[in-house]
C-alpha positions in Angstrom: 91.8 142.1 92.7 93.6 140.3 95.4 95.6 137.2 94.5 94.0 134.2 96.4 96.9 132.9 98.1 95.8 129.8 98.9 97.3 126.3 98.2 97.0 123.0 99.2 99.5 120.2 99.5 97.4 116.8 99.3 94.7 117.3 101.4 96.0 120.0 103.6 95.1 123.5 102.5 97.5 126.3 103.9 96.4 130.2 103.5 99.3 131.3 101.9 102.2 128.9 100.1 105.1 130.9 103.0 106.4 128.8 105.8 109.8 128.9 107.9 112.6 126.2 107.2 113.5 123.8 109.5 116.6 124.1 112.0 116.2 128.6 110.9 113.4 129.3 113.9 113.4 126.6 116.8 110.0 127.0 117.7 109.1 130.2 116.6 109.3 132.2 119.4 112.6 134.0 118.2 110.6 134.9 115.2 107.1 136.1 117.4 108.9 139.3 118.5 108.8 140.3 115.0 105.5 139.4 113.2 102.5 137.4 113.8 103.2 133.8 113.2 99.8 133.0 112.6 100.0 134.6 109.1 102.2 132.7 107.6 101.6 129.2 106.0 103.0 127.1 109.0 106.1 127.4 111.4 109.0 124.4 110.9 110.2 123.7 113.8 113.9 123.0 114.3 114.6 119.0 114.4 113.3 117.4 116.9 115.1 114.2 118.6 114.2 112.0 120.9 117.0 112.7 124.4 118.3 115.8 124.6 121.3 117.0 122.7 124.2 119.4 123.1 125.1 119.5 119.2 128.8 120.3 117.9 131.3 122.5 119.8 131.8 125.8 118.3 132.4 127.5 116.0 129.1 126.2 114.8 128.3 128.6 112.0 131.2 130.7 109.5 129.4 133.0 106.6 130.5 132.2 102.9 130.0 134.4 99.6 126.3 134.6 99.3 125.8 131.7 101.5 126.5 130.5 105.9 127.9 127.5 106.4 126.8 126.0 109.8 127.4 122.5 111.4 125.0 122.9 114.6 123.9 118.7 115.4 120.8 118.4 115.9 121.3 120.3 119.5 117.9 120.4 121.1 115.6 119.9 124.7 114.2 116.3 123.5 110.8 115.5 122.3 109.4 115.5 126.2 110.2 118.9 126.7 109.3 120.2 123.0 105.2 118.8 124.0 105.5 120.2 127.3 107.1 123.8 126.1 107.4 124.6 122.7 104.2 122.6 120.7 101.6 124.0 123.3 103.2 127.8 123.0 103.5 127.6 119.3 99.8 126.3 119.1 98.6 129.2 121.6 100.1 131.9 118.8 97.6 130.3 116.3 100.3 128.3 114.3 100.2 125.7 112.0 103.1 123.7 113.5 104.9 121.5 111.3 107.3 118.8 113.3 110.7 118.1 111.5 111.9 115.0 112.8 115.7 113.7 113.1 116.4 110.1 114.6 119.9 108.1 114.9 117.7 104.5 114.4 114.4 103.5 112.6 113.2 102.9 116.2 114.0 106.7 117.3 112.0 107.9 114.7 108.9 105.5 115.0 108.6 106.7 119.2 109.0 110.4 118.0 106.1 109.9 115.5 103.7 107.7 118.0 104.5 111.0 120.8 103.7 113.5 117.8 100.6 111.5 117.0 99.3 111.3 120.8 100.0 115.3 121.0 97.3 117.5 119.9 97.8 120.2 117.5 100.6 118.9 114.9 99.6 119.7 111.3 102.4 117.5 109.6 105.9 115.8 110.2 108.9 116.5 108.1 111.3 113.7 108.2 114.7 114.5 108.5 116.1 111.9 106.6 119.8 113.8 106.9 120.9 112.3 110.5 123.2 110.3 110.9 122.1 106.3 111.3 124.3 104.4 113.9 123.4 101.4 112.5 125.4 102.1 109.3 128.2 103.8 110.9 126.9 107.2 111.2 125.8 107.5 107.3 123.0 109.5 106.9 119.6 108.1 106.0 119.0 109.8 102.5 122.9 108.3 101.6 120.9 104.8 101.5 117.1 104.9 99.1 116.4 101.3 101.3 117.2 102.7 104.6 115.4 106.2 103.6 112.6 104.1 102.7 112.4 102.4 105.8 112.4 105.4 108.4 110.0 106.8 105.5 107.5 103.8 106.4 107.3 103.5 109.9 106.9 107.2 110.4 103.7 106.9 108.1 103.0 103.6 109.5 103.0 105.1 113.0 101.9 108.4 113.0 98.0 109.1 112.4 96.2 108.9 109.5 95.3 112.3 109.7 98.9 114.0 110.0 100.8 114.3 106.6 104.4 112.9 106.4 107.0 114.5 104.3 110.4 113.3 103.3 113.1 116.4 103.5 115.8 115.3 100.7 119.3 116.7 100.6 120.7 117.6 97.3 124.3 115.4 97.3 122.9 111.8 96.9 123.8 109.5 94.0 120.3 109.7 92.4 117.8 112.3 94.1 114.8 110.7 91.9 115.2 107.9 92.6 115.3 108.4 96.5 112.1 110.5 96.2 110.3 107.8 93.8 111.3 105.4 96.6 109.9 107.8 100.0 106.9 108.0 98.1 106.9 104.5 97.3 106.9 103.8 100.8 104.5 106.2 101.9 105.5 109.7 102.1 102.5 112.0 101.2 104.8 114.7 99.6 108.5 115.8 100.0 110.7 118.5 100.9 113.5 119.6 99.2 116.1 120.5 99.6 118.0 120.5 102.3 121.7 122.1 102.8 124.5 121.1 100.6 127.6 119.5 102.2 130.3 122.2 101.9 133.9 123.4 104.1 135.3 126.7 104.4 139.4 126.7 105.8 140.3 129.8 107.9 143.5 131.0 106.2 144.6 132.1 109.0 144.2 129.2 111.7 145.2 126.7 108.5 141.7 125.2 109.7 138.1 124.1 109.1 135.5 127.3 109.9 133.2 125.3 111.4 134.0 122.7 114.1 133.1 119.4 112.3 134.9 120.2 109.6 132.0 119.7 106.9 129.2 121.8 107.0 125.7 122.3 105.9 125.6 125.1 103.1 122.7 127.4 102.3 121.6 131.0 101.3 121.1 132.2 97.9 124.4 130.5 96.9 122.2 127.1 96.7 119.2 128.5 95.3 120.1 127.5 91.5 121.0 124.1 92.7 117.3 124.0 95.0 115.5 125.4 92.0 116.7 122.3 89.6 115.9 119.7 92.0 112.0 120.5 92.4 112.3 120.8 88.9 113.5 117.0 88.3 111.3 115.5 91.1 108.1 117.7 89.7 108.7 116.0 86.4 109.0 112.8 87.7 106.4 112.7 90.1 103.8 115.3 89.2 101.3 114.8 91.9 103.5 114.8 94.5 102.9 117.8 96.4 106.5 119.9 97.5 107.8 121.9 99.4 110.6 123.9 97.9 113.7 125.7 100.1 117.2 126.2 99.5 118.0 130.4 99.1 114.7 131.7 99.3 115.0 135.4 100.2 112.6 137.5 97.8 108.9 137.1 96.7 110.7 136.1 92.9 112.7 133.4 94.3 109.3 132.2 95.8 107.5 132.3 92.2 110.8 129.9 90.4 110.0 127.3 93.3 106.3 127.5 92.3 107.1 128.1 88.7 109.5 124.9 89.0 106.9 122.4 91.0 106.6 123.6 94.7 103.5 123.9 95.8 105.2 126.1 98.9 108.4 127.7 100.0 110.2 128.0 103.1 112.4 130.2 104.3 115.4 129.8 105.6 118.7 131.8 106.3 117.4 134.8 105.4 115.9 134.9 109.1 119.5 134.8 110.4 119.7 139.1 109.3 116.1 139.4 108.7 113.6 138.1 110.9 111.0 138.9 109.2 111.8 137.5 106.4 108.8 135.1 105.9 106.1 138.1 105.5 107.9 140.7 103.6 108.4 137.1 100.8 104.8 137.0 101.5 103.9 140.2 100.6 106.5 140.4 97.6 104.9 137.1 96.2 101.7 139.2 96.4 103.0 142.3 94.6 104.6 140.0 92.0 101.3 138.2 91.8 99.4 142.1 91.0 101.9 142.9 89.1 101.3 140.5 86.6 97.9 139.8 86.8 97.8 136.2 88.9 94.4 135.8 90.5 95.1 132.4 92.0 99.1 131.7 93.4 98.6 127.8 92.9 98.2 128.3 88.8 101.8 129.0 88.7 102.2 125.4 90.4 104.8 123.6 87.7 104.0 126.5 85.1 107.9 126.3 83.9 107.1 122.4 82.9 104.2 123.9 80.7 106.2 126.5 78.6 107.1 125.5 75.7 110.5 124.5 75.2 111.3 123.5 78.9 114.8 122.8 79.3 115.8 119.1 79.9 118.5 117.7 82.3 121.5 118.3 79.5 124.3 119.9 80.7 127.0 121.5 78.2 
């Protein structure tokens, strides 16, 4: 029998629990010359701002044992050109398009949810609670659970009733519960998590950073472990919380330990820097790993690891 596939996150059903990770695909067209877009749960698109940007100076990107450290900014054509180019072709592949969102005020993000809202076609908005707020002298959002909260609250406020808003949660905060009890708390009709971990690299040779802003974003399956443990707190916490898990995802197996640990999907991320297809071949390993042990429905392994007996606990030795 074929595993049903299907899963739903509130009250948005998806086909099958694979999607791309923001910032890994723009807009899906450098991923279109591979497979069909249309199969896959939904296409992130890369975060989208309000003006255009240029991002950081290069070198933008430096690889890392099992991981790629990369420190891009946000670069992008501006929310006018993203309706006007990239929604309308992405909808014309027969895409689910999911909208990741990146703001430097409250204000930024509230315009780029009332344009999203006008614009037909857009499934759901991922908040990118990881830019940098001006306000607060260039903190990021998710550094702060009030200011979080805030941008988490006028994007539901604003955006239509009809379009789900997800909060996308870095790993390094002082208490990553506690920020997702209080995006939900303000509104956020399920998260994602997570996104990269701050990390450097130092060129031995050139006695500097790899990447130009010295810092950079870390992913790959070096990360995985530390994605995999997250859901798994936040799933506890907040059970009916639909997620969306990320960090490392490169095989069908990794996709089952997000599911297992409280995802309801996966994205995909890195692993379309040397594979672009990476999002179907997950797809069709999470199938064969589904036959292969008898799984009729993908969404009964939803939180399964919190229903073994003997689940670990947060203790570390």
């Amino acid at each position: 029998m074929i595993p049903d596939l299907r899963v739903r996150l509130g009250e948005w059903e998806l086909d099958n629990p694979v999607m791309t990770a923001a910032g890994c695909a723009g807009s899906g067209r450098e991923l279109a010359r591979f497979f069909d877009i249309s199969r896959i749960g939904a296409v992130v698109t890369k975060s989208v701002t309000v003006e255009p940007r240029a991002g950081m100076p290069a070198p933008r990107i430096a690889e890392t044992p099992s991981g790629v450290l990369s420190a891009v900014g946000l670069q992008g054509p501006g929310i006018d050109v993203f309706l006007q180019r990239d929604l309308p072709w992405l909808l014309s592949r027969g895409a689910r398009a999911v909208v990741s969102v990146a703001g430097s005020s409250v204000d930024e993000y509230v315009l780029l949810a009332r344009r999203l809202s006008e614009a037909p076609g857009v499934t759901m908005i991922e908040v990118n609670l990881s830019s940098p707020d001006l306000a607060r002298g260039g903190r990021h959002f998710a550094e702060d659970t009030a200011a979080a909260a805030r941008v988490v609250a006028a994007v539901r406020e604003t955006a239509r009733a009809d379009i789900p808003v997800f909060a996308k949660l870095p790993p390094d905060v002082a208490d990553l519960v506690e920020l997702a009890g209080e995006c939900v708390a303000a509104g956020a009709d399920g998260l994602a998590m997570i996104n990269t971990v701050r990390g450097m690299a130092i060129d031995v040779d050139t006695r500097r950073p790899a990447v130009a802003g010295g810092m950079g974003g870390l992913s790959g399956p070096a990360i995985r472990p530390i994605a995999v443990a997250c859901v798994y707190r936040v799933h506890a916490a907040f059970p009916e919380v639909p997620l969306i898990g990320m960090g490392g995802v490169r095989t069908g197996a990794d996709a089952m330990e997000f599911l297992m640990a409280g995802a309801s999907a996966v994205a995909v991320g890195s692993a379309l820097f040397h594979d672009p297809s990476a999002c179907l071949r997950v797809l069709r390993e999470l199938e064969q790993e589904l036959l292969d042990r008898g799984v009729e429905r993908v969404d009964s392994l939803i939180g399964a690891a919190h229903r073994t007996a003997g689940a670990p606990g947060t203790a570390v030795g």
